[in-house]
N, C-alpha and C positions, 0 to 999 in steps of 0.2 A: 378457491380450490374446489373443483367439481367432486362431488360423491364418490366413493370406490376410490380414489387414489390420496392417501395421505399422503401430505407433504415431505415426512419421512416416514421409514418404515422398518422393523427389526429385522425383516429381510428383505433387502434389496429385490428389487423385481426388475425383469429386463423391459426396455422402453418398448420393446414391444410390446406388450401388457399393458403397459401405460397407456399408450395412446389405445388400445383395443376396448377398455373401459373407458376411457372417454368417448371414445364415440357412441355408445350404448345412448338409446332414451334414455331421459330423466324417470322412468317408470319402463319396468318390460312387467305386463300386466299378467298374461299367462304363466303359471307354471312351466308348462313344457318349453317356454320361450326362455324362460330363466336358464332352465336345463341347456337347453342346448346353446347360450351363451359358455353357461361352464365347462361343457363338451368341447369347446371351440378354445376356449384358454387350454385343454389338457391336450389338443392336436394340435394346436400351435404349439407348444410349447415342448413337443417332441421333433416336427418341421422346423424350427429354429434351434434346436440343439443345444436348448438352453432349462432340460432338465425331465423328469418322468412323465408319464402316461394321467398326470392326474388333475382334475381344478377343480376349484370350489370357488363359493360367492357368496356375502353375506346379504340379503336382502330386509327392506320393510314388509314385513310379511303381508299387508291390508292394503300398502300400494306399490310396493314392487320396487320400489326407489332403492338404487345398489349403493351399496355402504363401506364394501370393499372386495377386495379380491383376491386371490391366491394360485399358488400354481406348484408345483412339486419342485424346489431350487436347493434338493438335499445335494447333489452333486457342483452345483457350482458357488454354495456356499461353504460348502465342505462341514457343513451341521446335520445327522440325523435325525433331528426332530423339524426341518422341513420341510414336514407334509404341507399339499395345497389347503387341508383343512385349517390345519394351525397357523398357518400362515393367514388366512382370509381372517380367522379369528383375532390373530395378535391385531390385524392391519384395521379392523375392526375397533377393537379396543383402541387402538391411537388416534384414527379417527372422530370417533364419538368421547375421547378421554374418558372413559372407565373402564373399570374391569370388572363390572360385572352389567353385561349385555343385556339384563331381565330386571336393571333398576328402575325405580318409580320413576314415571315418566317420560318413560321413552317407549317407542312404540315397539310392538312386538316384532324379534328379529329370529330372522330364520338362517340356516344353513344350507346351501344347494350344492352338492357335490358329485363328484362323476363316478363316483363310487363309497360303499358304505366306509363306514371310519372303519382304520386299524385299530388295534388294544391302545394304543397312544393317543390317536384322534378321538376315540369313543370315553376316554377320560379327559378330553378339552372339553369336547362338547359339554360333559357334564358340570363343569366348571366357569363355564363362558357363560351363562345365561340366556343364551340363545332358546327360543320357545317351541322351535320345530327345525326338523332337519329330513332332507329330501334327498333319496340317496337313485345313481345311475345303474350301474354294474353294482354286483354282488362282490363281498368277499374272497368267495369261490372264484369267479372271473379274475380275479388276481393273480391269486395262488395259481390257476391253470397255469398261468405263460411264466411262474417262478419268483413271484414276489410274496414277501414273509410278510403274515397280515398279524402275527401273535395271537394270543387265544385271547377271549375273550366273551363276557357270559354269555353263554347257547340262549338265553331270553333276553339279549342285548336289548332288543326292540320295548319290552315287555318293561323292562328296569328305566330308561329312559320315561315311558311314558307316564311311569308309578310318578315321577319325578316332573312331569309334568309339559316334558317335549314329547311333541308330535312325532311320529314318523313315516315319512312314507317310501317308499321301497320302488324300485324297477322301473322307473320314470324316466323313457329313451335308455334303457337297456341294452340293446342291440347295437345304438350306435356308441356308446361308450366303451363296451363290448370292440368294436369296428378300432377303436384307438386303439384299445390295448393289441388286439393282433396286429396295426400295422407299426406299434412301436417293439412290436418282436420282431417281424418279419426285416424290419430295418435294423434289426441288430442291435436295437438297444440295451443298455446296461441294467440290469437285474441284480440289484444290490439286496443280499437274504444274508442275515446275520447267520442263522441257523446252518447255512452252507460252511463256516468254518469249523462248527462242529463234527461236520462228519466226514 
């Protein structure tokens, strides 16, 4: 079984994903390379109509080697907590069989995501073990086009790193930015809890 694709997974992923992480190097050395693999899983993944604007990727943070992958499959799994974060993390954990990402002897594991965590994602992250987390688009960029990001602490970044992850912010930006406009412009589904309240 190659890196990035367990053999099973707590949410199904569509074969297209599959095969898009197999094809990857065995290491994508750069950051912004990393990025823009997870950019690529969140605009497929709106051109195959097989779920949100979002993806994430769990890497060895010293050599890049992917560990697993994620993609937004809240709507055709019919489960809310389907973010591409939580997802890359669950696929993570089954992969490497633990659940906790930050145990001795494993190497230090990062998060790449095409955007900063929601209130839900930003308490995986802090429970995964993951040692740094690398984020695309902002929250705000979310929320612009109508998606509910929850609150979440104004020193998110700050709290995180008390704890001992990294983070780094606004890495390809623009083109993450670029998904979420064309997954509006195509009419995508904009599922915000908060819209039934008012």
């Amino acid at each position: 079984m190659k890196s990035g694709v367990p053999s099973t997974s707590p949410f199904r992923l569509p074969s297209w994903a599959i095969r898009l992480a197999r094809r990857q190097p065995n290491q994508i050395v750069a950051a912004s390379d990393r990025m823009r693999f997870v950019i690529q899983l969140a605009l497929t993944n709106i051109t195959a109509q097989t779920g949100g604007p979002f993806g994430a990727a769990v890497f060895e943070s010293h050599t890049g080697r992917l560990i697993a992958v994620g993609i937004n499959v809240v709507e055709p799994t019919n489960c809310s907590l389907a973010h591409a974060e939580v997802v890359a993390l669950a696929n993570a954990h089954r992969t490497l069989r633990q659940f906790d990402l930050g145990t001795p002897g494993l190497p230090k594991l990062e998060l790449i995501t095409s955007c900063e965590p929601c209130a839900m994602c930003y308490g995986a992250i802090l429970w995964s073990g993951v040692r740094k987390v690398v984020c695309a688009a902002r929250g705000s960029d979310a929320t612009a086009i109508g998606f509910d990001e929850a609150p979440k602490p104004k020193n998110w970044v700050a709290t995180l790193e008390d704890r001992g992850i990294a983070v780094t912010r606004d890495l390809c930006r623009d083109e993450a930015i670029a998904v979420f406009q064309r997954y509006q412009q195509a009419g995508g589904r904009i599922y915000n809890a908060r819209k039934r309240l008012t």
